[in-house]
VOBA-1610 file (N, C-alpha, C; in pm, whole numbers, padded with zeros to 5 digits, always signed):
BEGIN
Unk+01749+00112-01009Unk+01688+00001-00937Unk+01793-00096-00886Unk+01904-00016-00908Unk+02020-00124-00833Unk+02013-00181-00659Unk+01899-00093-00598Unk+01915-00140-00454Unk+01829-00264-00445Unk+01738-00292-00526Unk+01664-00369-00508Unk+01627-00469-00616Unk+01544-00580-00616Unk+01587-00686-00757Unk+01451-00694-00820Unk+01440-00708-00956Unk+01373-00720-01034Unk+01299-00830-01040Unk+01195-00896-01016Unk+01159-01049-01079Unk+01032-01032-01181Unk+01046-01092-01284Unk+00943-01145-01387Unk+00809-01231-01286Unk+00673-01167-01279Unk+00587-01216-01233Unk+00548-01322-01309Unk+00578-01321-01486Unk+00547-01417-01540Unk+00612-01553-01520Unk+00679-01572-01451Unk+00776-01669-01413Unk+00704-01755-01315Unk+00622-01673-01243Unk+00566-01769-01096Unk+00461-01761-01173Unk+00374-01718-01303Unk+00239-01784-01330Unk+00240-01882-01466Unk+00344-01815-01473Unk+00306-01887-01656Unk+00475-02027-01685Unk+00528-01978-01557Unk+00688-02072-01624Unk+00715-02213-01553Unk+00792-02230-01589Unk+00838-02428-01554Unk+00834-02379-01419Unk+00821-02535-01362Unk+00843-02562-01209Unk+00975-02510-01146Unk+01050-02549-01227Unk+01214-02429-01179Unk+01212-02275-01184Unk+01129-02268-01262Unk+01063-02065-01231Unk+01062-02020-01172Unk+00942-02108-01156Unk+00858-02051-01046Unk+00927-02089-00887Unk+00946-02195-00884Unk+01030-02220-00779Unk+01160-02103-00726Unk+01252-02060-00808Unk+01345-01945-00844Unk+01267-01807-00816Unk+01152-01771-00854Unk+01087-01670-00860Unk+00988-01662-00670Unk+00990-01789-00640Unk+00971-01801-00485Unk+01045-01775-00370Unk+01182-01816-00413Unk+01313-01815-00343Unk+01353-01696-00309Unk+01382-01644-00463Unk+01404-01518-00481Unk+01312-01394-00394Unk+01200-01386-00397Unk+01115-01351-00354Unk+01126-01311-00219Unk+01141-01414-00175Unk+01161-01436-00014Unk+01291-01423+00066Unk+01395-01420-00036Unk+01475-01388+00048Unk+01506-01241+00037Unk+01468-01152-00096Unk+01463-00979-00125Unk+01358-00947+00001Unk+01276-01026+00055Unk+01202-00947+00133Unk+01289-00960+00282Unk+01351-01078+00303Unk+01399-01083+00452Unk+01524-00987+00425Unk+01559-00925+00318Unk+01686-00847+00333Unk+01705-00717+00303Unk+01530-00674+00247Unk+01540-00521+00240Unk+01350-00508+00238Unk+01301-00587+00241Unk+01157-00589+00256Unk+01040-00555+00127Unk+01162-00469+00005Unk+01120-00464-00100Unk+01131-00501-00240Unk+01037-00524-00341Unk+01103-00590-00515Unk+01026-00473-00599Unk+01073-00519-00725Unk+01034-00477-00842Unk+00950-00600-00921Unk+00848-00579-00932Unk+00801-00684-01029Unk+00738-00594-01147Unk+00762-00665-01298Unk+00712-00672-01416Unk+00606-00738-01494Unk+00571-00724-01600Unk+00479-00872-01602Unk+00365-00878-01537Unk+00306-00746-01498Unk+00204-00754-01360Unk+00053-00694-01471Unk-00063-00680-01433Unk-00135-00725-01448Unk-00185-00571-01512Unk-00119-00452-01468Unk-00167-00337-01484Unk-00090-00263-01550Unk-00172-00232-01703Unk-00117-00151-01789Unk-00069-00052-01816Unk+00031-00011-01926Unk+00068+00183-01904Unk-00009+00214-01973Unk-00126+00181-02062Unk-00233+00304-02099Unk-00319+00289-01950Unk-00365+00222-01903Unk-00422+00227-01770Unk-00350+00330-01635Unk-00249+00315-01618Unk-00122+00384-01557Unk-00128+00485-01599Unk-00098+00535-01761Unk-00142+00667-01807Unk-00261+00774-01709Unk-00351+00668-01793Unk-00542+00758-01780Unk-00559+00771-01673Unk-00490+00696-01535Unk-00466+00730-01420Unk-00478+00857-01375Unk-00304+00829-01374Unk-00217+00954-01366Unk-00262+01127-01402Unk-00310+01087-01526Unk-00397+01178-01574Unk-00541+01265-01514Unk-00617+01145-01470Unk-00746+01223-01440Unk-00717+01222-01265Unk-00614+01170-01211Unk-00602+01216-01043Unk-00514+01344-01086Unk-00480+01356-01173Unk-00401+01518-01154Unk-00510+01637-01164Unk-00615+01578-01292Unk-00746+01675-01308Unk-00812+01676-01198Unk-00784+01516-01094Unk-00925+01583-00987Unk-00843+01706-00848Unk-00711+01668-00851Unk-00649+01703-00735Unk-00589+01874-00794Unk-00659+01885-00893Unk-00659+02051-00958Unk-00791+02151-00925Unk-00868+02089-00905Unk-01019+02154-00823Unk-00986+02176-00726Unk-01090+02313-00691Unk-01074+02379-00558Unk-01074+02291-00444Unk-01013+02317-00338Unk-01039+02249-00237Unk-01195+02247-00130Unk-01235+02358-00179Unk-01396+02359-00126Unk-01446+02238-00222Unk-01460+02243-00351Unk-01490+02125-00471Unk-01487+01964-00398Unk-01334+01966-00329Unk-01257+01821-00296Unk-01314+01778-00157Unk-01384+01916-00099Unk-01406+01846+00064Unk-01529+01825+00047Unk-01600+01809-00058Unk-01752+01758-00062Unk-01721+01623-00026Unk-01644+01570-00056Unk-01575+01411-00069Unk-01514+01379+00042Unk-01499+01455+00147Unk-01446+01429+00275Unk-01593+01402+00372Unk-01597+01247+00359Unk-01711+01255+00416Unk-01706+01202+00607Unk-01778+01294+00693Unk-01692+01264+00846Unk-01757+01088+00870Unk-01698+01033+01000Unk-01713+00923+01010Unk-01709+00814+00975Unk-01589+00853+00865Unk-01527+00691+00771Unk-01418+00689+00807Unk-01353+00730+00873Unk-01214+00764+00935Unk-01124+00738+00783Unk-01148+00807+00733Unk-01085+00864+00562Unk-01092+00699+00528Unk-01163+00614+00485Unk-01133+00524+00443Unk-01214+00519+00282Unk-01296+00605+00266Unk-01351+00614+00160Unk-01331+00792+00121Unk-01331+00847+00006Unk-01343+00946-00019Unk-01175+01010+00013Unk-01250+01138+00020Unk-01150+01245+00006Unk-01065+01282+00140Unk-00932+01300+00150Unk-00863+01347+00299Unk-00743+01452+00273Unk-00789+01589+00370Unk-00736+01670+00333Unk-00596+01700+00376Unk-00542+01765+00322Unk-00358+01831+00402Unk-00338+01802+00521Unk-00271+01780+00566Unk-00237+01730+00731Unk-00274+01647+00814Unk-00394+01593+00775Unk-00441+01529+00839Unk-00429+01390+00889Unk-00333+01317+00840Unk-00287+01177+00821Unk-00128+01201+00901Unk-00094+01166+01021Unk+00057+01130+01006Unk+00138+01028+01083Unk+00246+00965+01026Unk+00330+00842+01100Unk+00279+00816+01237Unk+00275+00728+01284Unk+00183+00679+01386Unk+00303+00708+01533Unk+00453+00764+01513Unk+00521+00775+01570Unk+00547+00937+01573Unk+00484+01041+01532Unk+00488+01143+01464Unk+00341+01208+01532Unk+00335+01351+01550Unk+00257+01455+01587Unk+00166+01525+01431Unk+00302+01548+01366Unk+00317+01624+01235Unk+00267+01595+01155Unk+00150+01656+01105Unk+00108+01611+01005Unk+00166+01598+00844Unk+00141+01525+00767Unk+00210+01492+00679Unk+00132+01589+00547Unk+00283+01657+00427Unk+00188+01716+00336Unk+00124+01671+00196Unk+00025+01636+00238Unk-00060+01543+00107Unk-00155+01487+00151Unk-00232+01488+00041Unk-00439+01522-00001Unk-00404+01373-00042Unk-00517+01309-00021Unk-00577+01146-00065Unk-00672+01117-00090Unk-00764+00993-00175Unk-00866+00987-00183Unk-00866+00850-00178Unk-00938+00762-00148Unk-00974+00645-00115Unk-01071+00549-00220Unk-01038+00459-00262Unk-01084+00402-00340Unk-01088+00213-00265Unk-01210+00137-00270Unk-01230+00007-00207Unk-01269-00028-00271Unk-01283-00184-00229Unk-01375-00278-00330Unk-01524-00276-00324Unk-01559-00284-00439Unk-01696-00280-00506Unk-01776-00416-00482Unk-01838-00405-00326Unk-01870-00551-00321Unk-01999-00570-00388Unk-02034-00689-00420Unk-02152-00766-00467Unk-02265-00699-00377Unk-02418-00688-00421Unk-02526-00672-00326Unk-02501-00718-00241Unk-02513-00887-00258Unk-02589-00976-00160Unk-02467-00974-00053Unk-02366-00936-00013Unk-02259-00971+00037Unk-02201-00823+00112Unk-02262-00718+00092Unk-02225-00621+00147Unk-02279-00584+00317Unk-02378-00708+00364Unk-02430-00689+00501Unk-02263-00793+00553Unk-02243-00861+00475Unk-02150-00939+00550Unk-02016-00831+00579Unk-02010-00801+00523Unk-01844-00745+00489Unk-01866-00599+00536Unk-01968-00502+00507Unk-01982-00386+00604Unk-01890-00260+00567Unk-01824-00304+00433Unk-01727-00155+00398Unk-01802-00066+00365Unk-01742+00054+00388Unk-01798+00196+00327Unk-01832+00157+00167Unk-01923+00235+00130Unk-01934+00271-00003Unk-01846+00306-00107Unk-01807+00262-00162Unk-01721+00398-00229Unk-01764+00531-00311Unk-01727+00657-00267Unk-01749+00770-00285Unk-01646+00825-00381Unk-01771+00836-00490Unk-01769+00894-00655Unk-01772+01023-00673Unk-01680+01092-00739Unk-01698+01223-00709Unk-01751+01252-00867Unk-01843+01374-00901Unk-01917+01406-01012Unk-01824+01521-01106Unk-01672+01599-01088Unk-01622+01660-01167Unk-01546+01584-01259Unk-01483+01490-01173Unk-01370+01412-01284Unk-01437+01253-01303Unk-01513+01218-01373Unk-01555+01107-01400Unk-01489+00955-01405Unk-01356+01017-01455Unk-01258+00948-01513Unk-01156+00888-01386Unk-01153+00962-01297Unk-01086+00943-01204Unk-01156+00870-01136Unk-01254+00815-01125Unk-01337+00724-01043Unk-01343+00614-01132Unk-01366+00628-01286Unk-01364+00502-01386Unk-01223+00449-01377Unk-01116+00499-01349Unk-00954+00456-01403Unk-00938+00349-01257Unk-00951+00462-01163Unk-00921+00404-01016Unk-00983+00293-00994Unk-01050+00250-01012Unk-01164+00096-00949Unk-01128+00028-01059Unk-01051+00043-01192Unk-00997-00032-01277Unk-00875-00026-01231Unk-00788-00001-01235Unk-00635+00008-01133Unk-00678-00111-01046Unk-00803-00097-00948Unk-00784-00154-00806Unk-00797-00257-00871Unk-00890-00301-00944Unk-00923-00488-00982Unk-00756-00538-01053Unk-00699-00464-01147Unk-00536-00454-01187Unk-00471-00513-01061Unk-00494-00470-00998Unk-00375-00458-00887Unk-00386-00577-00751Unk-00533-00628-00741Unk-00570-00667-00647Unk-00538-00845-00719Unk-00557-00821-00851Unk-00531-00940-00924Unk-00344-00982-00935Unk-00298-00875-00930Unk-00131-00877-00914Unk-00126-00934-00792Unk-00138-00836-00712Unk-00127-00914-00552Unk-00173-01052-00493Unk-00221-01094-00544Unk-00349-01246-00516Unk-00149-01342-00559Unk-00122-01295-00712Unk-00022-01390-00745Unk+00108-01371-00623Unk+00116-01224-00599Unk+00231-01202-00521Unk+00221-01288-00411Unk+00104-01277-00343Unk+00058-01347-00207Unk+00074-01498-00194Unk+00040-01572-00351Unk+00065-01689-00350Unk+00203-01765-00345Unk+00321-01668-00422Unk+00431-01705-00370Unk+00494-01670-00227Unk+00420-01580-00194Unk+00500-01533-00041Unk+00428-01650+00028Unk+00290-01728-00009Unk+00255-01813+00092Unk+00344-01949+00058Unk+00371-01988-00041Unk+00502-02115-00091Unk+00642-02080-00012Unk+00706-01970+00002Unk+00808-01919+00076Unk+00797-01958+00225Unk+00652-01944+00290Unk+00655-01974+00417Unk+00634-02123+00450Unk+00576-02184+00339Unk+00582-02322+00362Unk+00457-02367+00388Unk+00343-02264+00326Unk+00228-02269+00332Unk+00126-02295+00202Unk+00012-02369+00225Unk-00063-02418+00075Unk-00080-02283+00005Unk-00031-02233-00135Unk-00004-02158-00197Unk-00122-02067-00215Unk-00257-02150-00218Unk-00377-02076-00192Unk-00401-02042-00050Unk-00313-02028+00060Unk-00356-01954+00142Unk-00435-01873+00195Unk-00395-01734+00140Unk-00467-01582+00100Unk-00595-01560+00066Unk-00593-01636-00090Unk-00694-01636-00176Unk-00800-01607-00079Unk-00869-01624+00002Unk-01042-01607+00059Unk-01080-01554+00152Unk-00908-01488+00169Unk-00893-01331+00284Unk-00931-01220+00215Unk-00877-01214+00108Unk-00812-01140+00004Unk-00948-01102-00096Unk-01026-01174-00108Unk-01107-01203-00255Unk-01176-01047-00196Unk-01220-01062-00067Unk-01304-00972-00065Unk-01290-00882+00071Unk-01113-00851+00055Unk-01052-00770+00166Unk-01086-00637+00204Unk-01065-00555+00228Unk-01077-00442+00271Unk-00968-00350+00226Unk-00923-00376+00128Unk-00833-00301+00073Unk-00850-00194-00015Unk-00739-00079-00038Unk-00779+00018-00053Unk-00680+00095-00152Unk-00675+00182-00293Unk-00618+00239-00375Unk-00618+00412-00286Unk-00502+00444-00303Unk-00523+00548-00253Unk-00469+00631-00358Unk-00475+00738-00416Unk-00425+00816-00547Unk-00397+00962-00436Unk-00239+00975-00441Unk-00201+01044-00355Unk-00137+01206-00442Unk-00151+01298-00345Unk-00093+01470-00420Unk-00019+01520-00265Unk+00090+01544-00356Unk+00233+01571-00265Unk+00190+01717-00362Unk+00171+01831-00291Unk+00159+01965-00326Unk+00287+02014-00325Unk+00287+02132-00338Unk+00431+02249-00386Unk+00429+02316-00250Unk+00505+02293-00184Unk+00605+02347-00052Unk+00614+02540-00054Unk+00518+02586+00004Unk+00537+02706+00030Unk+00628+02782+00077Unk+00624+02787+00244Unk+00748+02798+00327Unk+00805+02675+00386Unk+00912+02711+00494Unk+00978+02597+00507Unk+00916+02527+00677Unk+00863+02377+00578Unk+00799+02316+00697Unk+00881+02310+00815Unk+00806+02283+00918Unk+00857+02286+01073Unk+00846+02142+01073Unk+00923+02092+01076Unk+00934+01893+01080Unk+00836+01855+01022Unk+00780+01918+00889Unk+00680+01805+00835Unk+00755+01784+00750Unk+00748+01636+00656Unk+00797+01568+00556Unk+00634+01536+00476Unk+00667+01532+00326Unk+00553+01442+00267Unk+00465+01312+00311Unk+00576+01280+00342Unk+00548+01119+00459Unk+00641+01111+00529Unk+00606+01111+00672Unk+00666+01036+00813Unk+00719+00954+00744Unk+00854+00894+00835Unk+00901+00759+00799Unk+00783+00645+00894Unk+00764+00568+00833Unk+00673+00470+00899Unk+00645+00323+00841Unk+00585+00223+00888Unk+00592+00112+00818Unk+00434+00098+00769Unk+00407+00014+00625Unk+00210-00028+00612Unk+00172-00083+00707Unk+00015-00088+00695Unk-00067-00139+00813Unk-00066-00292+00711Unk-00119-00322+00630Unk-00153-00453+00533Unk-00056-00539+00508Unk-00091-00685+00474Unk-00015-00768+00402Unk+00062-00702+00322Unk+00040-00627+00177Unk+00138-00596+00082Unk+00087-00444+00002Unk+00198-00420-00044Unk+00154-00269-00111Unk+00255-00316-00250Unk+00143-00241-00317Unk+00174-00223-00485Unk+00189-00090-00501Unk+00292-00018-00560Unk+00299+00110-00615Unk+00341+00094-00721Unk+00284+00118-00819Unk+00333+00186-00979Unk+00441+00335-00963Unk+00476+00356-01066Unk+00583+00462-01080Unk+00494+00599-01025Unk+00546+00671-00954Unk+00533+00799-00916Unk+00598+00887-01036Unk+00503+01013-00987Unk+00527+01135-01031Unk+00676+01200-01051Unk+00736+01134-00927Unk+00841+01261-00899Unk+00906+01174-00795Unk+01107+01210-00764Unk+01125+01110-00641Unk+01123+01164-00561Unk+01161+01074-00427Unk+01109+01067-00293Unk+01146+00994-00157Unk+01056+00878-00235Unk+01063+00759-00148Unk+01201+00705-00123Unk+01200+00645+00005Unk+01320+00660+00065Unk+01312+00491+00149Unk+01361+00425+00153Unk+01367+00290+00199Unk+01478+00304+00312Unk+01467+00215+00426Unk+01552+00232+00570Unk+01606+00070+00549Unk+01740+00065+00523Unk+01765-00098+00478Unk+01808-00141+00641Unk+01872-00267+00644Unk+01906-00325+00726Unk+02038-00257+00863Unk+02085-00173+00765Unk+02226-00103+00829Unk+02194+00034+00855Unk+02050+00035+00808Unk+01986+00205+00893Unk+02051+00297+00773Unk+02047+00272+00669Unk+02106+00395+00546Unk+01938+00407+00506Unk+01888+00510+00445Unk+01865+00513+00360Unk+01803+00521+00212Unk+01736+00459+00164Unk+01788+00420-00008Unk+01686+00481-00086Unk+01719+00572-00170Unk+01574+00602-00247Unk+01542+00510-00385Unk+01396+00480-00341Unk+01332+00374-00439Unk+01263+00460-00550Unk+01287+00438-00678Unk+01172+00478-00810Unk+01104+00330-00864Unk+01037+00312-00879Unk+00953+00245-01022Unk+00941+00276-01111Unk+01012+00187-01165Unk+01024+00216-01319Unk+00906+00217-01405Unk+00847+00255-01499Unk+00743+00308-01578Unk+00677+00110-01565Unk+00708+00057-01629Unk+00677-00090-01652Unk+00669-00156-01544Unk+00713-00100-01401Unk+00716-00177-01302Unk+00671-00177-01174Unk+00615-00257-01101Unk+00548-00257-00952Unk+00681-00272-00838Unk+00622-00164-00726Unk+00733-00211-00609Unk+00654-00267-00532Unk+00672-00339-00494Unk+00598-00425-00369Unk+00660-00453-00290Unk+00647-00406-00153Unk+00670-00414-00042Unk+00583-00472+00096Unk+00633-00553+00211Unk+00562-00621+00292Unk+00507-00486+00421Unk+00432-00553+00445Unk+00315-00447+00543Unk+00313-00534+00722Unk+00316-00498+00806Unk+00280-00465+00888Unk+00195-00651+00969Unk+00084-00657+00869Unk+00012-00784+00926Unk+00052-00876+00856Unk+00156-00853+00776Unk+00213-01027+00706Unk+00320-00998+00843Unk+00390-00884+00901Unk+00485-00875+00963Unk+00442-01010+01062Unk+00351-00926+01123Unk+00306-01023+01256Unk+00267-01138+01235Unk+00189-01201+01095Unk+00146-01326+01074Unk+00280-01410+01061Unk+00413-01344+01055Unk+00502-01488+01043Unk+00559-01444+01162Unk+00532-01365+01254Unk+00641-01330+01301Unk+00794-01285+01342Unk+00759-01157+01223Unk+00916-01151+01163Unk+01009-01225+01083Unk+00948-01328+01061Unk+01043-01363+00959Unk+01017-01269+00816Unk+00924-01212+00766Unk+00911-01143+00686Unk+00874-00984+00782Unk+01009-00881+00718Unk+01011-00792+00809Unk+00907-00668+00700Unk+00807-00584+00775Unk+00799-00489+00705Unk+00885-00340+00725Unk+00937-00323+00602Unk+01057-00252+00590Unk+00981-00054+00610Unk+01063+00002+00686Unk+01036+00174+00715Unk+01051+00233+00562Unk+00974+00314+00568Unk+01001+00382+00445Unk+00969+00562+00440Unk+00987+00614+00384Unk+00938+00793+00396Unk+00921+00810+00246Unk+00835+00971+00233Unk+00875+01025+00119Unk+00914+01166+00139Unk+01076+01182+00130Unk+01136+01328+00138Unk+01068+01463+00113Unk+01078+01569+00163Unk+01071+01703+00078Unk+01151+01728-00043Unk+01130+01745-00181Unk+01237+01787-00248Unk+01353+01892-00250Unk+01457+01884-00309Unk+01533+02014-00280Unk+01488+02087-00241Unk+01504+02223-00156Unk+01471+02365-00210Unk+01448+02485-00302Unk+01521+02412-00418Unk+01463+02460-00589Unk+01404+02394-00642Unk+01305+02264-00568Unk+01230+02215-00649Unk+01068+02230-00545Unk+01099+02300-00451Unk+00970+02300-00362Unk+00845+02359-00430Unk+00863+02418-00548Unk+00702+02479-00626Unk+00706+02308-00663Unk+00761+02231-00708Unk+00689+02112-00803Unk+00591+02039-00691Unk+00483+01956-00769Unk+00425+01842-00696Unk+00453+01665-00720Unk+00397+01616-00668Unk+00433+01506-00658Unk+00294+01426-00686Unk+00300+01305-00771Unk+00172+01218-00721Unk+00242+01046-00737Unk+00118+01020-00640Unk+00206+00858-00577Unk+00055+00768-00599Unk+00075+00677-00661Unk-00090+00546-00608Unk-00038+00430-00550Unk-00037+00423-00472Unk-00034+00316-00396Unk-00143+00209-00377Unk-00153+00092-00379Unk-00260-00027-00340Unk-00208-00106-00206Unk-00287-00062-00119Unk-00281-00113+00025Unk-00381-00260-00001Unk-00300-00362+00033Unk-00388-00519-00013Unk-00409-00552+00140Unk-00509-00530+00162Unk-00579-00578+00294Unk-00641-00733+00286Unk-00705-00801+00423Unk-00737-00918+00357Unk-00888-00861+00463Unk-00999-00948+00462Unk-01094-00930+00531Unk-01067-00893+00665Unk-01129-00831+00778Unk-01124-00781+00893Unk-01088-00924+01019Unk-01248-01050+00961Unk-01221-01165+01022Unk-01044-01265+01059Unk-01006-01243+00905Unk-00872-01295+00930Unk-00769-01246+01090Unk-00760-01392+01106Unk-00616-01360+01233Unk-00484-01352+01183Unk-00403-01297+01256Unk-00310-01218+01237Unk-00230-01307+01330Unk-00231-01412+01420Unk-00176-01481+01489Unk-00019-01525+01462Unk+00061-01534+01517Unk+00158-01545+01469Unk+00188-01735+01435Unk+00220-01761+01308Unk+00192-01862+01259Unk+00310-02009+01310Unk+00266-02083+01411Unk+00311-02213+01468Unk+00414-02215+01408Unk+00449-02259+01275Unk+00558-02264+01251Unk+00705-02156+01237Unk+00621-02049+01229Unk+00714-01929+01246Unk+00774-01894+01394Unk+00712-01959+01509Unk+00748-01943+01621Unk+00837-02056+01681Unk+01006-02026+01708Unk+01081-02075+01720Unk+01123-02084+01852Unk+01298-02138+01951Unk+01312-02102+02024Unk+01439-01983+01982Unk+01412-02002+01877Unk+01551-01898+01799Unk+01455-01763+01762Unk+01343-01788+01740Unk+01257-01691+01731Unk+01127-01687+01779Unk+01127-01662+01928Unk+00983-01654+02017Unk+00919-01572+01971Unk+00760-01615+01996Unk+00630-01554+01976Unk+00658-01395+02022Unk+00641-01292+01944Unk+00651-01162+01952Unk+00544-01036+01953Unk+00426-01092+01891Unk+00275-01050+01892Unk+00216-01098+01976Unk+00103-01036+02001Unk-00024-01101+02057Unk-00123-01133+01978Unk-00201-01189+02020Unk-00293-01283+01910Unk-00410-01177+01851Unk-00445-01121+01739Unk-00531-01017+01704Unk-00602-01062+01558Unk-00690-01017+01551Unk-00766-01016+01390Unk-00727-00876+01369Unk-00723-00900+01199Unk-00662-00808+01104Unk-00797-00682+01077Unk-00882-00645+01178Unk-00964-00561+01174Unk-00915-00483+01265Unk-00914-00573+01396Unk-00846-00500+01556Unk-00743-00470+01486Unk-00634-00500+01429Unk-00538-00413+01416Unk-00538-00316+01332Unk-00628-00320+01253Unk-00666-00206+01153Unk-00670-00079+01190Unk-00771-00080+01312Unk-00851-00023+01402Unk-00718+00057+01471Unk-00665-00006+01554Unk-00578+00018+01645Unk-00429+00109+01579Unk-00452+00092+01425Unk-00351+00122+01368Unk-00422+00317+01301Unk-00528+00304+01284Unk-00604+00407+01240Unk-00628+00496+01339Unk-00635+00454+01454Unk-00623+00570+01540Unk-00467+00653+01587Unk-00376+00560+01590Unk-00237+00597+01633Unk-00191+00684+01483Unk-00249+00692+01347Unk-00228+00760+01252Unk-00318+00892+01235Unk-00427+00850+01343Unk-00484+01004+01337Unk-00600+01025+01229Unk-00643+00909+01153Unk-00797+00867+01114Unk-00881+00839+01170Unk-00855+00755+01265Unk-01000+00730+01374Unk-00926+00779+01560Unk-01099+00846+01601Unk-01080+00894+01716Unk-01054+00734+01827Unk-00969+00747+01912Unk-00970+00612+02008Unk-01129+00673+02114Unk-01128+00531+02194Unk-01265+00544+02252Unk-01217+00623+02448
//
């Protein structure tokens, strides 16, 4: 983890005003200089992390006739199951190799005409994998709320910012299977290099390495998470909400050697979306004459949208 820096989350919730302050700074400037951290101290456990790990390996071991019951059409994979190829870099033809399943928030009755997300789709072999995952997501969505609050102190913004984008975003756990490499792909990679669509991503430790970070000087860098630790990295619509001052950083996940192409891989990632309504505008104070307005003015749905079709989930009109 030498490319990238460690911070104690307990520092920005639980420590002195110099902490947390330090744990803000810090924060903000690991993101303007490689876009990614390590945080500890976070909200989601290794027996949780375990039972995970565990029952997405049991579900992503069923037949694939079994798995496409769960591929349900017209959610543009945002719920349920998505098969081999079908997902790739929005700069990219190629499809990418790895199966996903989609996991969202569990909204309230009364509140689900407002907000309009898919359902989430429960699959009936692995039980566990649907109980672990929607426990992960509340884990994780509760990590991120704190992350968000210091990235909003960094910009110079009321620290509760986020909070009521966020409570009841559109965000999404994805429990990912990097399969065993048959022959030798024709330019596919596990993952395109590409940047998130969302404010922020949480990944817990993977299976197996991979991931590959593109720093400032165009090297590069492969990232692990450590068993105890979250990488969090900036996405795409915090990009545009400051307007670059917080960059979201490229990233891939390699093919392994060639003597390791029978192994698989598994990755969970938490894509922290905020509601669809939120604008994405690039924020007054972030717009300089040292740094002109660079977006156009959009809600974080339109770009959702716009981002889901150039990846090859949703058909354009």
């Amino acid at each position: 983890m030498d490319t990238i820096i460690s911070l104690d989350l307990n520092d920005f919730k639980n420590g002195s005003p110099e902490q947390k302050q330090k744990f803000v700074q810090d924060l903000g400037k690991a993101y303007q200089q490689i876009g990614f951290v390590a945080v500890y101290n976070h909200e989601l456990s290794d027996e949780l992390t375990s039972e995970l790990y565990k029952s997405t390996k049991e579900f992503y071991a069923l037949p694939i006739d079994t798995k496409m019951k769960y591929n349900i059409k017209g959610l543009a994979g945002q719920r349920g199951f998505t098969s081999w190829g079908t997902e790739h870099s929005k700069d990219s033809k190629v499809g990418d190799l790895k199966e996903f399943y989609h996991f969202g928030q569990e909204i309230p009755e009364h509140l689900q005409e407002q907000y309009d997300y898919p359902k989430n789709i429960l699959n009936e072999e692995v039980p566990d994998f649907n109980k672990y995952s929607l426990k992960a997501f509340s884990a994780l969505q509760e990590t991120g709320k704190y992350m968000l609050r210091a990235i909003a102190l960094f910009l110079d913004l009321d620290e509760y910012y986020f909070d009521s984008y966020i409570e009841y975003g559109n965000s999404i756990l994805r429990p990912i299977h990097y399969g065993p490499i048959k022959e030798a792909p024709k330019n596919a990679v596990r993952s395109g290099q590409h940047e998130d669509i969302n404010l922020i991503t949480l990944l817990m430790g993977a299976s197996a390495e991979g991931l590959e970070v593109l720093d400032k000087k165009d090297y590069w860098i492969p990232i692990t998470a450590l068993p105890n630790q979250l990488v969090v990295n900036v996405g795409d619509m915090l990009q545009r909400l400051t307007n670059n001052v917080l960059r979201s950083t490229t990233h891939r996940v390699v093919n392994p050697p060639k003597e390791q192409w029978g192994t698989t891989r598994f990755s969970i990632p938490f894509f922290l979306h905020p509601s669809s309504e939120m604008r994405l505008d690039c924020l007054e104070h972030c717009v300089t004459t040292e740094n002109p307005k660079m977006y156009e003015d959009i809600s974080a749905g339109e770009f959702l949208n716009e981002r889901l079709i150039e990846i090859g989930l949703m058909k354009g009109k």
